[in-house]
C-alpha positions in Angstrom: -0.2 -10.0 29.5 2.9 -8.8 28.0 2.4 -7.1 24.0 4.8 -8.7 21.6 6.5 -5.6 20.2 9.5 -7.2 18.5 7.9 -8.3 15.8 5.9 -6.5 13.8 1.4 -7.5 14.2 -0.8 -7.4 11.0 -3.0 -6.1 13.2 -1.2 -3.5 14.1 0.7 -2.8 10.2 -3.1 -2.5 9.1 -4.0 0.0 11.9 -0.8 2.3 11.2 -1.6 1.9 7.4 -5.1 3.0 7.7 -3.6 6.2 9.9 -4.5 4.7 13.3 -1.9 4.8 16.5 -2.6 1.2 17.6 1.1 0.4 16.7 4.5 0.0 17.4 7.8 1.1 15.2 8.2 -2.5 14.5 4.9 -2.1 13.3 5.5 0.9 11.0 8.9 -0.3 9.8 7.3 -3.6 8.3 4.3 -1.1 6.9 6.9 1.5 5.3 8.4 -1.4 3.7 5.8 -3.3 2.3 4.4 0.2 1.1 8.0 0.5 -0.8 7.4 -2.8 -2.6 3.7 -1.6 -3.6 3.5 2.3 -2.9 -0.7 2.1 -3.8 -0.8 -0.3 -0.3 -2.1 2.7 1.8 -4.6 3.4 -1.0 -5.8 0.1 -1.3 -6.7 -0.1 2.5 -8.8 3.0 2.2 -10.5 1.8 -0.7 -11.5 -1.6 1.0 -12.5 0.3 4.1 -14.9 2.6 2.1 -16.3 -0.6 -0.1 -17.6 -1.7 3.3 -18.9 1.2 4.6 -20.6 1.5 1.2 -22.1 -2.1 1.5 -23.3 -1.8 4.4 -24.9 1.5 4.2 -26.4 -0.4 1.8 -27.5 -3.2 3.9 -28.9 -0.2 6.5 -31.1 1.0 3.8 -32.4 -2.0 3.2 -33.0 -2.6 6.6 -30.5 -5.1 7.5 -28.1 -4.0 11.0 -26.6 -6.8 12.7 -23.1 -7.7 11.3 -20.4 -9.6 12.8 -17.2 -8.1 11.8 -14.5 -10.4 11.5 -11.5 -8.7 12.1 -7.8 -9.1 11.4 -7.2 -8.1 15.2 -8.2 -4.8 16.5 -10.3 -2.1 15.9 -8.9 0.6 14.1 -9.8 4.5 12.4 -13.3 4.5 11.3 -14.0 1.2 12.6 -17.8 -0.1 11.4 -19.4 0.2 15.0 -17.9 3.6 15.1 -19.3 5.1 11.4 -22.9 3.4 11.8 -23.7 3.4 15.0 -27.6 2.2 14.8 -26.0 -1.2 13.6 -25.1 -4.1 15.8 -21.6 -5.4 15.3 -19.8 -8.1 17.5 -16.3 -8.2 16.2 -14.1 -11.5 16.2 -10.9 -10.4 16.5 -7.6 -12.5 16.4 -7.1 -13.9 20.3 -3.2 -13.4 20.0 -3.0 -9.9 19.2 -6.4 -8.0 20.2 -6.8 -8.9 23.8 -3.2 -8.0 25.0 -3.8 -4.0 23.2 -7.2 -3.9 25.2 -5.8 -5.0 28.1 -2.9 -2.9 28.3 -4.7 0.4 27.9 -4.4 1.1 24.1 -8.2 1.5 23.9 -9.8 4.1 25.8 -12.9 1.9 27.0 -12.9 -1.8 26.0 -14.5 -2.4 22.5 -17.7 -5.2 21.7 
């Protein structure tokens, strides 16, 4: 399966944004861009990523762990499986972009 890298992947503009290296320089171009049309992009990313890990810390604690996390394409830094790892998380991803990355070797061992 060949990776479309000539256009850039929100999957992959979300992974560099978040400080990830599941990308391409199409992929950072588009990101650098965007971020010059709203420089507080970057930020807002982190902040969404923390509200989750804050909401579901909180589901933990009250004794909920199975989630499925419904993903824009691929796993990225400080994924959810990855920062609470007593939880059970199947991941949907987006069929056009996450298979082709696994596939090709971007992942060190395939992800659930």
């Amino acid at each position: 399966m060949d990776i479309e890298t000539t256009k850039p992947s929100v999957s992959r503009i979300n992974n560099y944004l978040l400080g990830g290296n599941h990308n391409f320089e199409i992929d950072s171009i588009a990101a650098d861009q965007f971020t010059q049309l709203a420089a507080i992009l970057p930020r807002w990313m982190r902040l969404n990523r923390l509200f989750v890990y804050f909401a579901v810390e909180q589901l933990v604690a009250a004794g909920l762990n199975h989630y499925i996390g419904l993903a824009r394409g691929i796993p990225t830094q400080g994924y959810l499986h990855t920062r609470l790892p007593e939880t059970s998380v199947p991941i949907y991803m987006n069929p056009t972009t996450a298979p082709e990355l696994m596939m090709g070797g971007m992942f060190e061992k395939p992800v659930t």
